[in-house]
N, C-alpha and C positions, 0 to 999 in steps of 0.2 A: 761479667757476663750477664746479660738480660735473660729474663723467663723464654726470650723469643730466639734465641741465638744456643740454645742447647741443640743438640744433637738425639734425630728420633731414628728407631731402628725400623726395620723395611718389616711390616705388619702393622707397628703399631698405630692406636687412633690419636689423633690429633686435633687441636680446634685451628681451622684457618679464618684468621683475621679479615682478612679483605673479603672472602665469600662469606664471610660469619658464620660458618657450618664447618660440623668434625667432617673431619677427614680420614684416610689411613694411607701409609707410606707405603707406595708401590715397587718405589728406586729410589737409590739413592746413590750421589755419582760427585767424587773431588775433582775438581780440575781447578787449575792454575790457583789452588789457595784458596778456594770455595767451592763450597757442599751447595749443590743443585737436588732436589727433591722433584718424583714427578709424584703424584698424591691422587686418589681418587675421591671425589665427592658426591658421596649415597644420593643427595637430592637432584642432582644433575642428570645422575650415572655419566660422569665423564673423567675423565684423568685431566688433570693440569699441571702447568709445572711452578712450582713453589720455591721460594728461597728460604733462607733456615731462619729469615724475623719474620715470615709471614706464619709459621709455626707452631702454636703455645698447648702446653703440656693440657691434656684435656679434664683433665682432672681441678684442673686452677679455674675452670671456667662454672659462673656460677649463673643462670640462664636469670633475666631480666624481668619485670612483668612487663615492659612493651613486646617482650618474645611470648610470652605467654598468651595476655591478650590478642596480637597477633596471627600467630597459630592457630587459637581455637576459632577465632572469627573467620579466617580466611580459608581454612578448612569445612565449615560448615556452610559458605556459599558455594563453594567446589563443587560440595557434596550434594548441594541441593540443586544445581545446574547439572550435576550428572543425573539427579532424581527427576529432571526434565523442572525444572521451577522457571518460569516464567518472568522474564527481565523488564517485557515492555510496558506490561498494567502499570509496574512499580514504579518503571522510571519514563513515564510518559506524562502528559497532562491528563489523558483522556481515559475513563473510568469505562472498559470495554461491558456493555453489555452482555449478559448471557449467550445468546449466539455468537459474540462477536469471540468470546473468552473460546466458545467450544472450537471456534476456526484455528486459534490462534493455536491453541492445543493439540488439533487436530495436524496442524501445519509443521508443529515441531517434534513429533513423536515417531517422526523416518529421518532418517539420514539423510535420504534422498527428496528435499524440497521443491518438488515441482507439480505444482496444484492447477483447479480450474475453480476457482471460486465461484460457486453459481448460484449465489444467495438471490431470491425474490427481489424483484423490484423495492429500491427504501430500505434494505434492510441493512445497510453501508459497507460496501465491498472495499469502500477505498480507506476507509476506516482498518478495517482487516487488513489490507496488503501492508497499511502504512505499522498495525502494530507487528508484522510479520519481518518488515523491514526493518522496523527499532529492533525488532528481539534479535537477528542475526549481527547486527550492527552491536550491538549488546556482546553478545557473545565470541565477538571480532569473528563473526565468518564471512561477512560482507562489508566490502569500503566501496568497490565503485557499482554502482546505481543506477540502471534503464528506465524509463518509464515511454511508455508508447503508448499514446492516446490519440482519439482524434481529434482537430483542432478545436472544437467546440468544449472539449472537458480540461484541454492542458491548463486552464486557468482556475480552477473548481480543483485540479489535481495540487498546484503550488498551493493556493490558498490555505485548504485543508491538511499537505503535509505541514505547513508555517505553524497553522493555527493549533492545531493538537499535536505535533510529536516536536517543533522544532526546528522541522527538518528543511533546508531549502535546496530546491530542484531549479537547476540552472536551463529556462529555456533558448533552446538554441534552434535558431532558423535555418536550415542548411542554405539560404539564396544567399546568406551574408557570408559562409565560408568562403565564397570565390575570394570577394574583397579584403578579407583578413588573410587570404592566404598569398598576400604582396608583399608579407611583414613576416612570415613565418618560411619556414626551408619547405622546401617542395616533397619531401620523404615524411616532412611532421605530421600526425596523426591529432588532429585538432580534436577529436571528440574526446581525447586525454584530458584538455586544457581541466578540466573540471570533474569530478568524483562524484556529482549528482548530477544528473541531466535529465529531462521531458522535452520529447519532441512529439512534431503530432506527427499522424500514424503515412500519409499520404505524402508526406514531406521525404522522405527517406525510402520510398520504396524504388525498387528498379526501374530502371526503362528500356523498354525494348529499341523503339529507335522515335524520333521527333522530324516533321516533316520541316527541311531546309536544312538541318543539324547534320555535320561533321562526324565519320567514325570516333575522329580524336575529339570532340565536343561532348558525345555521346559518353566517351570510357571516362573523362573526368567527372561531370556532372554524375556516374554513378559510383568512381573510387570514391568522391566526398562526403556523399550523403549514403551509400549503401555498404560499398565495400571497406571503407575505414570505422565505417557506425561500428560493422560486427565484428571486425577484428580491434576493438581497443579495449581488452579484455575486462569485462563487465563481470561482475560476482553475481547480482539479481538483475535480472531483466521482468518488469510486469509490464505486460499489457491490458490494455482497459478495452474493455468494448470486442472481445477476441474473437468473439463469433464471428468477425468480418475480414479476419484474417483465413476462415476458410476456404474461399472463393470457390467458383464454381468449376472449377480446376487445377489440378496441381503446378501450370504452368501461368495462373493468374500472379502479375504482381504484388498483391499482396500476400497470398500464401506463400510467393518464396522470399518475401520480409519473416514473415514468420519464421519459416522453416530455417532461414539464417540466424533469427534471432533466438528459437530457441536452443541451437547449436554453439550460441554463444558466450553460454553462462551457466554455471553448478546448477543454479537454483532459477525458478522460473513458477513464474505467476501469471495465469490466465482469470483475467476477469469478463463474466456476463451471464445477466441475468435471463439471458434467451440463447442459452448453443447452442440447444438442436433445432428447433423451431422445422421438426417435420423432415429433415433433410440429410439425412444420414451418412452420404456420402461428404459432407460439408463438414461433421459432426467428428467422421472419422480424420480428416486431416487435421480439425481440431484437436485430436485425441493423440495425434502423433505428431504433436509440437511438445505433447507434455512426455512421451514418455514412446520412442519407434519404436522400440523392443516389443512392448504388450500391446501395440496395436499394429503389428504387420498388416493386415486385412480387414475388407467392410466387416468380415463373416467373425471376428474379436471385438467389435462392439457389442456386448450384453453386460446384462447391469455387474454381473459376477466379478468382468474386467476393469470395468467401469468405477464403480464405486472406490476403489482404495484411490485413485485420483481428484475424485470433485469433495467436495466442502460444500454442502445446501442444505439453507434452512428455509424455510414456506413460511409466509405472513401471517398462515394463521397460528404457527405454534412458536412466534416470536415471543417472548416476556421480556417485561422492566426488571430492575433489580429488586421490586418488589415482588416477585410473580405474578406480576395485573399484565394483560394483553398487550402489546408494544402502542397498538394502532386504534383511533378512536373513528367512528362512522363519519363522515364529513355531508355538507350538503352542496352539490352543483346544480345552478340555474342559468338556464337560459333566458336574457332579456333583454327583450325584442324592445329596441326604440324604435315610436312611431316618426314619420315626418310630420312636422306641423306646418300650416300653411307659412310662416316667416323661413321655413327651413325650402322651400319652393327652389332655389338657386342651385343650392345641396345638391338636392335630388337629379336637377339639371343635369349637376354635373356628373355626378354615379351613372346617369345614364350616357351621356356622351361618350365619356370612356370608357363604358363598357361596348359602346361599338367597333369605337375606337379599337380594343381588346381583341373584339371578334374578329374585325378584319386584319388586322395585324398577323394575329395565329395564324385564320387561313393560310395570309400570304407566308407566314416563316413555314408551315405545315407545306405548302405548296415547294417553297425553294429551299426546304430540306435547312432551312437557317436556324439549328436547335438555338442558338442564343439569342435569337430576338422571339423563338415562344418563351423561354424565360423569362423575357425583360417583361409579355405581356401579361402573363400569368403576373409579376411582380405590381403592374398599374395598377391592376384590378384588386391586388391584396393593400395599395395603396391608397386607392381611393376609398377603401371604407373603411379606410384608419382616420383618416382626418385632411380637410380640404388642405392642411398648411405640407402632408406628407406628399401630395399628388403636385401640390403646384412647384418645390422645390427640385423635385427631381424632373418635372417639366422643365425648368429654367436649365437642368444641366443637362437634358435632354436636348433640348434648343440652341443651345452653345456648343455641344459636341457636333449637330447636325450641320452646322454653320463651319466646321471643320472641312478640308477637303477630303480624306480621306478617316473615316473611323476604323478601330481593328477592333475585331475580334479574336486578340491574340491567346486573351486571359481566357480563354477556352480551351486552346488546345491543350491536349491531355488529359483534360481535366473529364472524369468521367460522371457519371447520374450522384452513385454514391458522395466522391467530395464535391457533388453540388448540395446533396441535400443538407449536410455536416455544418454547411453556412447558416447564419444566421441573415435573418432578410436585410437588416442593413448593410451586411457586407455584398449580400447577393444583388441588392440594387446599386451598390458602388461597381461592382464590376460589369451587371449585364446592361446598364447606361451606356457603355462606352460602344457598344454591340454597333454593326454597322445596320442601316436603316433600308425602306423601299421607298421607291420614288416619289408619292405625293406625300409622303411622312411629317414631310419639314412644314407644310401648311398646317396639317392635324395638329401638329404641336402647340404650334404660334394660337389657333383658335385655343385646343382646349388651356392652353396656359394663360388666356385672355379672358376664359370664363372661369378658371379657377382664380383668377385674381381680385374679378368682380366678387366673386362668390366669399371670398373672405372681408371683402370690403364692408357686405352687407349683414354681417356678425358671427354670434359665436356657433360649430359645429351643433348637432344636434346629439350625438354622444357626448360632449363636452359637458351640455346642460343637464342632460341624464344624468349624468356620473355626480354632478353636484347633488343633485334631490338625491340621488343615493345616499352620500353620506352622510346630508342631512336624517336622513331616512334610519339609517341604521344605530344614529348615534341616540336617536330615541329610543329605538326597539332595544337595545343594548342597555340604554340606560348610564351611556359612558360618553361624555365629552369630549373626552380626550384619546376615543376608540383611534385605533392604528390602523392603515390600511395597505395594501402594497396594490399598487397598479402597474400590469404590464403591457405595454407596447410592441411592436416589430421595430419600430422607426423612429430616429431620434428627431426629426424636426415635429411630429406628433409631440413625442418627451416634450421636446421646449416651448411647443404650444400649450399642454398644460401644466407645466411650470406656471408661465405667464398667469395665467385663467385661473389657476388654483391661488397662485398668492398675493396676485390680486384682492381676493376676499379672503385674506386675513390667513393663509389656510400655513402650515411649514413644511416644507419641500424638499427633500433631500433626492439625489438624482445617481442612476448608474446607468453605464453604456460601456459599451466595447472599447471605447478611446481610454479609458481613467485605469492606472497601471493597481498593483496590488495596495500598495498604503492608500492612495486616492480613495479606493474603492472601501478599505476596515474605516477609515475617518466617516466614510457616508452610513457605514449598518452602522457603526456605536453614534451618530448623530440619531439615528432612526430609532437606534433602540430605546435612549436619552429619553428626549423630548420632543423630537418631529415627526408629525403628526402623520405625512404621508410620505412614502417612497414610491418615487415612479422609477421604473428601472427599463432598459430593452432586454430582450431577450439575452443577448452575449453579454449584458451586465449584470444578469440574471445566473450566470454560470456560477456555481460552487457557496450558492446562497443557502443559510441557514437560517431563517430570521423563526424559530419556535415561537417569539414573544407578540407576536400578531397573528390573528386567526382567518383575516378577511382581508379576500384576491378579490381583483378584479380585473378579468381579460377584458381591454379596454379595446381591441381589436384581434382578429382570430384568425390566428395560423390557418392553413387549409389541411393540416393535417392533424386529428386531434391527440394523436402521441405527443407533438409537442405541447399539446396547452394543462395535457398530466405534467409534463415537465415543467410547466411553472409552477402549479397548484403546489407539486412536491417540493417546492419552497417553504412552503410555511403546513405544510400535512407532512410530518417530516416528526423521525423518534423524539420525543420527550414534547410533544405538543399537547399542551394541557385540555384544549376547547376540541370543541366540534367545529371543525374548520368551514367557511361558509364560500363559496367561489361564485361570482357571478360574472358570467360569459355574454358581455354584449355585441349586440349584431344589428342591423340597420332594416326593420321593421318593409314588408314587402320588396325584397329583392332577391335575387336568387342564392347568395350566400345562407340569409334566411332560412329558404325554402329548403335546399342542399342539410343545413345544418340541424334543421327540425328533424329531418325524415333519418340523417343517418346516426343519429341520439340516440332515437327512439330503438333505431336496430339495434345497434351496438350495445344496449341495453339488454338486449334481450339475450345476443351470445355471452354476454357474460355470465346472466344468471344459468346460463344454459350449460355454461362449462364451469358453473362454480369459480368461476375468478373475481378479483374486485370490479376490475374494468380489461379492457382488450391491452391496455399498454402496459399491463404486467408482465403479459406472456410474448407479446409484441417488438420487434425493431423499431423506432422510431423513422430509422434512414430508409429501410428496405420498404416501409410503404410508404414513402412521401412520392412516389408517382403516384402510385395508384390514385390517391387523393386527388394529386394534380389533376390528375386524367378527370376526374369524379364532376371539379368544381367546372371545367372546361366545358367539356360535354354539357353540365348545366346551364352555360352560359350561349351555348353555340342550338341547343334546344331542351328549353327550361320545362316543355312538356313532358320530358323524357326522365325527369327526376329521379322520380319511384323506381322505374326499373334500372335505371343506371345504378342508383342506390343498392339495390337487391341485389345486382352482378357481382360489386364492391363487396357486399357483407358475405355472398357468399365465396366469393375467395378469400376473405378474413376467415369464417367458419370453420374451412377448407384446413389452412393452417393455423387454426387453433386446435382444431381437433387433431391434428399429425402432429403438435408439439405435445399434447395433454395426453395422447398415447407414447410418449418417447417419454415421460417425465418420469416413468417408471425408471428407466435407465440412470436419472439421477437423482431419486430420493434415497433418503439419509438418516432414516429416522434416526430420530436420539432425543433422550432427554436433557434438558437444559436446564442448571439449577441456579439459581437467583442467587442463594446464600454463596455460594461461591462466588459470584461475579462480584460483592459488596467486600470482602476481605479483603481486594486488592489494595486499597486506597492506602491503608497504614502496615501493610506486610515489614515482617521485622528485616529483609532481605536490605533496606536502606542502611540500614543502623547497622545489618553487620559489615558492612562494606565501609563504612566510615570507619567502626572502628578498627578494621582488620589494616584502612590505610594509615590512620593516625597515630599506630601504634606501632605501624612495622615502618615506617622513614625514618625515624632516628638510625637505627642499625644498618641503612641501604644507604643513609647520608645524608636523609633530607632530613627535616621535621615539620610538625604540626601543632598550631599554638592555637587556643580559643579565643576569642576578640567577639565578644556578646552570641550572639544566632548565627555567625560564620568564622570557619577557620580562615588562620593565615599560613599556608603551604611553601615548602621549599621541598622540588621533589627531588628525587636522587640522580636524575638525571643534569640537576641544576638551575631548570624552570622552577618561576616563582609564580604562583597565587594570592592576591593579596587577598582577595574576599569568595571564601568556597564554600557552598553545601553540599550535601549530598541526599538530599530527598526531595520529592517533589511538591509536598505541599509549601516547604522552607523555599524551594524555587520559583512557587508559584507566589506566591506570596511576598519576596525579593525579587524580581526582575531582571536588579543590580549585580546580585552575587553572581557568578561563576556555578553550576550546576555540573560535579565532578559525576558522571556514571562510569558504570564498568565498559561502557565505549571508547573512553580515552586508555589509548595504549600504556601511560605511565602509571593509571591506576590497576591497569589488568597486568603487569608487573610487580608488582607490590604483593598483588593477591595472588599471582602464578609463583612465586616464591616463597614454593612450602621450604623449611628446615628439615634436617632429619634427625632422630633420637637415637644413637647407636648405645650398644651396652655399656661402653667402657664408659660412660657422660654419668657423674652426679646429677641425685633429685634433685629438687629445690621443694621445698615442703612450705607451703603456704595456706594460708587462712581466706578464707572466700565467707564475702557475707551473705546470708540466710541459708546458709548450710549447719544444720547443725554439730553440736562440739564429740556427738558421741559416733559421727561418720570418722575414721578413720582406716586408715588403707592409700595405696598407689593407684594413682587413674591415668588413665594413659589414652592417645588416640592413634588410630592406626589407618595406613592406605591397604587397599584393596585392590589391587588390577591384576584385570587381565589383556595380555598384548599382543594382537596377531597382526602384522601390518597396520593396514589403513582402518581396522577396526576396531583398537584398544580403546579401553574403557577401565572407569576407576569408583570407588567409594570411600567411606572416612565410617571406623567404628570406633565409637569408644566404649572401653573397657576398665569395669572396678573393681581390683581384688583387695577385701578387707582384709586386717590384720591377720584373721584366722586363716587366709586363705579361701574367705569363699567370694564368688563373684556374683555380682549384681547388677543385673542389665539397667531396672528404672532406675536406680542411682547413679549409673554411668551418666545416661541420656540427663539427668537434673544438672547435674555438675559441671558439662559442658552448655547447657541451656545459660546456668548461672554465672559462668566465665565469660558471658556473652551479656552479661547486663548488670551485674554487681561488681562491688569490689574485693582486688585481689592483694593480700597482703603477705609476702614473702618473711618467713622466721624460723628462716636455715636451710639447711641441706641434707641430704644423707648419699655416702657413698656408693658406687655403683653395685662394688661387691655384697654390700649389707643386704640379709636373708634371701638373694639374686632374686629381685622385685620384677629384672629384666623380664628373665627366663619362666619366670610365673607369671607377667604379663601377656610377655607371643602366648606361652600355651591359651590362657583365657583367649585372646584373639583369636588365636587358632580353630578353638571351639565354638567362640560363639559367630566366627566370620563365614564361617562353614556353606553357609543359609545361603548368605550374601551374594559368595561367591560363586555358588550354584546358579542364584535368579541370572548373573553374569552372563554364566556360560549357556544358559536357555536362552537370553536375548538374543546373544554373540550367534548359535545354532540355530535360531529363528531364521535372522537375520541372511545367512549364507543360504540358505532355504530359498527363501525368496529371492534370494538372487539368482540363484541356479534354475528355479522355476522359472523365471522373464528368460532367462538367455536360452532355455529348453523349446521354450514356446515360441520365440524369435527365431531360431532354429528352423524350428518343424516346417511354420508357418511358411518361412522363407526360402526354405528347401523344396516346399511345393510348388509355390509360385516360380522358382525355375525350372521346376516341368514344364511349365505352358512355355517355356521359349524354344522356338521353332528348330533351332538348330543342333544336332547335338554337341560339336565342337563348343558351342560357347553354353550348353548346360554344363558341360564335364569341366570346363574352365571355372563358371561363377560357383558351382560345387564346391567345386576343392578351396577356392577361396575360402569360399562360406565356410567349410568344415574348416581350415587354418584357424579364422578367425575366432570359431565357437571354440576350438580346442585351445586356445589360449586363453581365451576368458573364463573356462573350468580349470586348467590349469591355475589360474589367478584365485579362485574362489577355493581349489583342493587345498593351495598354501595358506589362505585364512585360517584352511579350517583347524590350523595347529593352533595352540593358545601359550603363551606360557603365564601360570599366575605367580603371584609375587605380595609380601605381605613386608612393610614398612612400618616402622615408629614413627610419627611427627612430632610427638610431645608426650611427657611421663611427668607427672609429681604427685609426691608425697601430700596430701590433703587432712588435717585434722594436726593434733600432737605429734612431735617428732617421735618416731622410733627409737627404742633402745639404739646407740652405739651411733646417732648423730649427731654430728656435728656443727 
C-alpha cells in the first residue's frame, strides 16, 4: 500500500496532490470496490471529488521554498492591488507625469470607472486614458476595447497607443463591412472580429433616412455601423473629442451615438479639453453619458455633482518630475512676404483667382450649392499655398468639368461639423469633384493656362522666403545642422518643396495622410537621426511628437487659427527643452494678410483678458471653423469691411470665452501634484514580485521556469511554451526580442490568483532567510483578510510574528516578509503542528492585530453602499418630479409606479450588500531562526 492509497476519515485534513493544497474529508463513499472521497479545499472554498491516491496524509507533507517564495511574493501583489497600487506606470513604457499619475489614481480609486477627463489643452488626455486602459487590462477588468474619435485624431490615437503602452487599436471603416459581410453569415457581429478597435466618431453614428435610400437600405447601413458597434459587448468604451457628442439636442445623431455607447460598457471614458464651453444644456447630456443617475436634470449640474466625475488639471499648475513648470513661453511670428517685381506672374495669379473665388461663392451663395462655396473657399486657401497647389487641382478641376455629368454625392449627409474634422487635402479631393456653373469650364482652362505660365517663370515667393529663413536662423542659432518642421495644407505644395529644398543640398524627410503607421515612425526617427528638415501636411501632422526641434514653420495658413495651435503643438509639446520659435507666413498685401494681422492682434488681447495662453486652449477647433470661414470670405467679397467684420468675430469668441471661463468653476479640481511620486514608478519592486511569485509557483502547477542569461525560459501549467520572457519594463525596453510577461496575460494572473492555504493540522517548515538575524526566533505567518457581501467583497494579506516568548511584533513581521521577497531562503527542518500550538497563537496575533484592517474594510465597504443609495435617492427624487410635469394622469400613476418598482429594487440590492461576512485565513506559517525544542 502507497502513502496515497490509505484510507482518511470524514474530518480529517489531508494534502491533495493534483490541487497541491490540504484539504479535509467531507464524504466518504465504497462502491463497486472503491473508496470515492468528496473533500473540501479552504483555498477555493469548493468541494471536489477525489480518489484515495489523490490523498496523502498531511503530516508527510513538507512545504518547498518554490511554495514559500511563491506565497509570499504572490501575496503581497494581491495585497497591494487591493491597496489600489498601480499596474500601468510599472508595466508600461511611458513614465506618467505628475498629472497624468493624479488621473490615473484618481481613475482607479471608484469601482465605478466612468470619467470625463478634461485636462487643459497639451496636457495628454490620450496619454491618461491609454494608462487608464493598461491598468484595467492589468488587472483583467477589461479585454474588449472602444475608442471613438474623430477622423482627424484615429491616427495620433493608434500611433500613440503602439508607441507608449503596446497597445494596437484595429481601425475599422464601417463602408468596408458591407463587402466583408459576403464572406461572413449574415447574424455575425463583425465589430467582434477584433478586441481593440478605433473608429472615427461620424462613421458609426445613426441615420435618420438618406434621399433615394430604401427602408431596407436604411435599417442595414445602421444595424452595421450602429446597432452591432453597441451591442458587441465592449468593457471600455473612450471617446475623444466628447464635447461633440452633446449636440444641440437629445435627438441629434451624435448624442444618441453617445447615449448607446455609453450604455454599452462597465467602464467609460470621456475626453475634452472644452465641455462646457458656455453651454450648459450640451454640458448636461454630456454629464449623462457618464453617469444618468446623478444628472437627471439641467438644475443637477453644480460643481458639488460635478466634480466626483471629471479629472482636470490647468496648465499652469502642470509640473515635470522635477517640480519645474511643464510648459516653457514660446515665440509666434507673423511673416509678411513681400512680392518682388520677378514675383509679378504670382501676384497675377492670386488675383485672378481670387475673383475667380468671388464669383464662384456668389453664384454657389446664390443657388444655395453649399459644395461648390467649399471648393472656393478651398482655391483661395490654395492659391496662397503655392502656384504648384492651385495649378494641380485646376488640371483635375478641368478633367472633372470635361465629364458630362459631375456629383455632388460625397456631400450628402455629410454635415459642417465632419467638414470641418477634414483636413484640406482631403477636403479639396472631394469638393473637386462638386458640380460646376456654366461659364466655369472657360475660368479654368485660362486660370490653369496662367498658372502654368506662372511656374514656367520660376520659384514661388514663399518658397524663396523660406530658404533665407533657414539660412537666417542657422546663424542666429549658431547651429548648422538646426532642425526645422514645415507645415503645409497640401501635398503637391509638399512635393514642390521637396524638389526646391534638396535641390540645394538641404535632407527631406516627408509625411501626408497617404503613408500608413510604419511609413510614417521610418520618417520621424529619419527626422530625428540626421534630416535636417521635415515637411509634413496637416493629416501627416496627426499624433506628431517631435520634442527634439524647436522651430515651425506655417508655410501656408489654415483660415482658422485653432488649427495652426494644432501644429505649433507639435513640437510646444511636454518635455520640450527650448523656447519654441513659429513663424507663420502670409503673402505680403493681400487680404489674407490684412484678415490675419488685425485678427492676431484681437485675439491677443482676449486672451490676456481672460488669463489664458491663447483662445484655442479654451476653444473647439471644429465649432469655429465657420466662423473663420465666414471671416476670410467677407474679406474677400469687401476687403474694406475688415476691421469690423474682425470685431464681430472676436466678439463672439469673447462672448464664449467668457461663458466657458464662468462654467470652469464647475470643473476645477484643485489638488496637489507631487513629482517625487511620479519618479518611483520606473524601478517599483511590483516587477520583480511578479516574476518571482511566477517562477516559483509553475513547478507545483506543472510548468517551470529556467534562467538563460537576462530572460527566462517558460513552460506554463497550462502547457504553452516561452522561449525567451521578462517581466519588467526596462528589461523589455531594452530587449525588443523577449516576450514581456505582465499580469495581463491570463496564465500569469493564474499563477498569482492561486493563493494556498495553511490549515492547522500542516507542519512548519523552519528555515533560515538571509539578512535576518540569528537571534530573530519565533513562527511568522501571513494571513487573508476578507470581507464578502456580493458584488462588493474585498481582501488583504497580514503578516504576523510571534517570538519564542510569545510576544508579537509587527516591524519584524512586515521585514521578514519584505526579505522573503528578495533574499535567500534556506529550509533546515520542520516542527510539528501540534508543538506549543504555534497555530492557535498565531490566528490569535492575527486576530488582534487584523482588527484595524478589518475595520478600514468595513468603513470602505459602508462608504461605498452610501453612495450608492445617495445617486439612486437623487435619481429618484429628481425623476419622480419630472413626471409631474406629464400632462396626463393615467400615465404619471403608471411611470410612477414603475419608477418606484425599480428604485425599490435597487435599495433592495444595496440593503443585501449591506450584510458583510468577514473571514480570516492562513496562506503561509514557518518557523524562522533555530528549530524549536521537540523538532524534527
Amino acid at each position: 500500500m502507497t502513502r496515497g492509497d490509505l484510507e482518511h476519515g470524514i474530518g480529517e485534513w489531508c494534502w491533495h496532490e493534483r490541487h497541491a493544497s490540504p484539504c479535509r474529508v467531507v464524504d466518504r463513499e465504497e462502491i463497486w470496490g472503491e473508496t470515492a472521497y468528496r473533500v473540501w479545499l479552504p483555498g477555493k472554498d469548493a468541494v471536489v471529488r477525489a480518489r484515495s491516491r489523490d490523498l496523502i496524509p498531511l503530516d508527510s507533507i513538507q512545504p518547498t521554498v518554490e511554495h514559500i517564495l511563491h506565497t509570499a511574493a504572490a501575496a503581497k501583489l494581491l495585497d497591494a492591488l487591493e491597496d489600489n497600487l498601480l499596474l500601468a506606470p510599472i508595466q508600461s513604457s511611458v513614465v506618467p507625469l505628475p498629472h497624468q499619475l493624479y488621473a490615473l489614481n484618481r481613475a482607479m480609486s471608484r469601482d465605478r470607472i466612468r470619467y470625463l477627463l478634461a485636462d487643459e489643452v497639451g496636457l495628454g488626455k490620450t496619454i491618461e486614458a491609454g494608462l487608464i486602459l493598461r491598468e484595467l487590462k492589468l488587472r483583467g477588468m477589461a479585454r474588449r476595447i472602444l475608442v471613438v474619435a474623430p477622423k482627424g485624431l484615429v491616427r495620433q490615437w493608434q500611433a500613440e497607443m503602439r508607441l507608449h503602452f503596446g497597445e494596437t487599436l484595429q481601425f475599422v471603416e464601417p463602408s468596408e463591412l458591407s463587402a466583408f459581410r459576403q464572406w461572413r453569415s449574415e447574424e455575425e457581429n463583425l465589430w467582434r472580429l477584433h478586441d481593440q478597435v478605433i473608429c472615427s466618431l461620424d462613421s458609426v453614428k445613426p441615420m435618420e433616412g438618406r434621399r433615394g435610400w430604401s427602408a431596407e437600405q436604411l435599417s442595414t447601413y445602421n444595424r452595421e455601423r450602429f446597432e452591432d458597434l453597441v451591442s458587441a459587448s465592449w468593457d471600455l468604451v473612450i471617446i475623444d473629442e466628447a464635447h461633440r457628442m452633446g449636440g444641440s439636442t437629445d435627438q441629434v445623431a451624435r448624442y444618441k451615438l453617445g447615449a448607446a455607447l455609453a450604455e454599452a460598457a462597465p467602464y467609460l471614458l470621456l475626453l475634452s479639453a472644452t465641455p462646457h464651453q458656455g453651454k450648459t444644456d450640451q454640458f448636461h447630456r454630456l454629464m449623462q453619458l457618464v453617469d444618468r443617475d446623478s444628472f437627471p436634470d439641467e438644475s443637477s449640474i453644480n460643481s458639488d455633482r460635478v466634480r466626483p466625475f471629471v479629472i482636470r488639471t490647468e496648465k499652469r499648475a502642470a509640473i515635470d518630475a522635477e517640480g519645474q513648470p511643464l510648459f516653457k513661453p514660446r515665440m509666434t511670428r507673423l511673416h509678411a512676404v513681400a512680392w518682388s517685381e520677378r514675383h509679378a506672374a504670382q501676384r497675377q495669379l492670386y488675383e485672378a483667382v481670387t475673383d475667380y473665388v468671388r464669383h464662384g461663392y456668389n453664384q454657389a451663395m446664390a443657388a444655395k450649392q453649399r459644395h461648390v462655396g467649399f471648393l472656393m473657399i478651398l482655391m483661395q486657401r490654395l492659391v496662397t499655398s503655392s502656384t504648384a497647389a492651385i495649378r494641380t487641382t485646376l488640371e483635375k478641376r478641368q478633367a472633372l468639368l470635361d465629364q458630362p455629368q459631375l456629383q455632388a454625392s460625397l456631400f450628402d449627409g455629410t454635415d459642417v461639423d465632419e467638414w470641418a474634422e477634414l483636413d484640406g487635402q482631403t477636403q479639396v479631393d472631394i469638393a473637386v469633384q462638386a458640380r460646376g456653373w456654366e461659364t466655369e469650364k472657360a475660368e479654368v482652362e485660362t486660370l490653369l493656362n496662367l498658372a502654368r505660365a506662372t511656374e514656367g517663370q520660376g520659384t514661388d515667393a514663399k518658397a524663396e522666403a523660406l530658404l533665407e529663413l533657414i539660412y537666417k536662423l542657422q546663424q542666429e542659432e549658431n547651429d548648422p545642422a538646426l532642425k526645422m518642421l514645415v507645415f503645409t495644407e497640401f501635398v503637391s505644395t509638399q512635393a514642390m518643396l521637396v524638389e526646391f529644398l534638396e535641390s540645394r543640398g538641404f535632407s527631406i524627410a516627408t509625411l501626408n495622410g497617404g503613408m500608413d503607421l510604419d511609413a510614417r515612425a521610418k520618417a520621424q526617427q529619419a527626422f530625428a537621426r540626421d534630416v535636417r528638415i521635415m515637411i509634413s501636411t496637416d493629416a501627416g501632422g496627426e499624433g506628431l511628437n517631435l520634442q527634439f526641434c524647436h522651430v515651425i514653420v506655417n508655410f501656408d495658413m489654415p483660415w482658422n487659427p485653432m488649427r495652426v495651435e494644432q501644429r505649433i503643438g507639435r513640437v510646444d509639446r511636454i518635455g520640450q527643452p527650448h523656447v519654441v520659435r513659429a513663424f507663420n507666413f502670409v503673402l505680403e498685401d493681400t487680404v489674407e494678410h490684412r484678415v490675419r494681422e488685425v485678427l492676431e492682434t484681437k485675439l491677443a488681447i482676449i486672451a490676456e483678458e481672460f488669463g489664458v495662453d491663447k483662445a484655442a486652449d479654451v476653444m473647439d477647433s471644429v465649432e469655429t471653423e465657420p466662423l473663420f470661414d465666414e471671416l476670410f470670405v467677407q474679406g474677400l467679397q469687401n476687403p474694406d469691411a475688415i476691421e469690423s467684420e474682425c470685431d464681430a468675430v472676436v466678439s463672439q469668441l469673447r462672448s464664449t470665452i467668457a461663458e466657458t471661463s464662468k462654467s470652469s468653476e464647475l470643473l476645477s479640481d484643485s489638488h496637489e501634484l507631487d513629482a517625487d511620486d511620479a519618479r518611483k514608478w520606473r524601478d517599483h519592486p511590483a516587477q520583480f514580485w511578479l516574476e518571482r511569485a511566477i517562477t516559483t509557483g509553475l513547478p507545483a502547477r506543472g510548468g517551470s521556469a529556467v534562467k538563460e542569461g537576462d530572460a527566462w525560459q517558460v513552460r506554463w501549467a497550462d502547457g504553452s511554451e516561452s522561449a525567451k520572457v521578462c517581466f519588467d519594463a526596462r528589461t523589455a525596453e531594452e530587449r525588443p526580442d523577449i516576450e514581456w510577461v505582465t499580469l495581463e496575460d491570463p496564465r500569469a494572473r493564474a499563477v498569482i490568483s492561486d493563493l494556498p492555504r495553511h490549515v492547522s493540522a500542516q507542519p512548519l517548515a523552519t528555515v533560515r532567510i538571509t539578512g535576518l538575524p540569528d537571534s530573530v526566533r519565533g513562527v511568522w505567518s501571513l494571513w487573508e483578510i476578507s470581507l464578502s457581501a456580493d458584488d462588493f467583497s474585498r481582501r488583504r494579506f497580514l503578516s504576523v510574528f510571534v517570538n519564542d516568548e510569545g510576544r508579537t511584533f509587527l516591524p519584524t513581521a512586515k521585514r521578514i516578509w519584505d526579505l522573503l521577497l528578495t533574499e535567500q531562503v534556506e529550509p533546515v527542518g520542520s516542527i510539528s503542528a501540534e508543538d506549543a500550538d504555534w497555530f492557535a497563537r498565531s490566528r490569535g496575533a492575527a486576530l488582534a492585530q487584523g482588527e484595524r484592517m478589518f475595520t478600514e474594510l468595513v468603513e470602505e465597504h459602508r462608504t461605498r453602499i452610501q453612495e450608492e443609495r445617495e445617486r439612486a435617492k437623487y435619481a429618484y427624487d429628481a425623476r419622480h418630479q419630472a413626471i409631474g410635469r406629464v400632462g396626463l394622469q393615467t400615465v404619471r400613476d403608471f411611470r410612477r409606479k414603475r419608477l418606484q418598482a425599480d428604485h425599490d429594487a435597487r435599495m433592495a440590492q444595496l440593503n443585501a450588500a449591506d450584510a458583510y461576512i468577514p473571514d480570516l485565513n492562513a496562506v503561509l506559517m514557518l518557523r524562522v531562526g533555530e528549530a524549536a525544542p521537540g523538532a524534527s
